[in-house]
C-alpha positions, 0 to 999 in steps of 0.5 A: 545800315539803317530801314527807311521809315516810310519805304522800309529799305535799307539805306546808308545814312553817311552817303552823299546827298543829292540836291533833292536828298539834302532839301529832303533832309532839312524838311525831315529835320525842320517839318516833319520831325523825322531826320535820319530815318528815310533813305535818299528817294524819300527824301527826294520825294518829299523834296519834290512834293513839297515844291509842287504843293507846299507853297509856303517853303517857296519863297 
């Protein structure tokens, strides 16, 4: 188990992903630096974030 940087929960890094969760992922892994440290929601979220307001990745 390991603590999620931004939310501070406890999360499973080998469970499976959501669609959100692996878009999440290659952001955290590509952007910001930071893959393997967030749980599942906030990979979700920035996911969701980044498509309403990082127009850039949306091509």
């Amino acid at each position: 188990m390991k603590t999620c940087s931004i939310c501070k929960a406890e999360f499973d890094e080998n469970a499976p992903r959501s669609l959100y969760g692996e878009a999440g992922e290659w952001l955290a892994g590509e952007l910001w630096k930071d893959a393997g440290e967030l749980c599942e929601s906030c990979l979700e979220n920035r996911a969701r974030l980044s498509m309403m307001y990082n127009h850039e990745f949306n091509t």
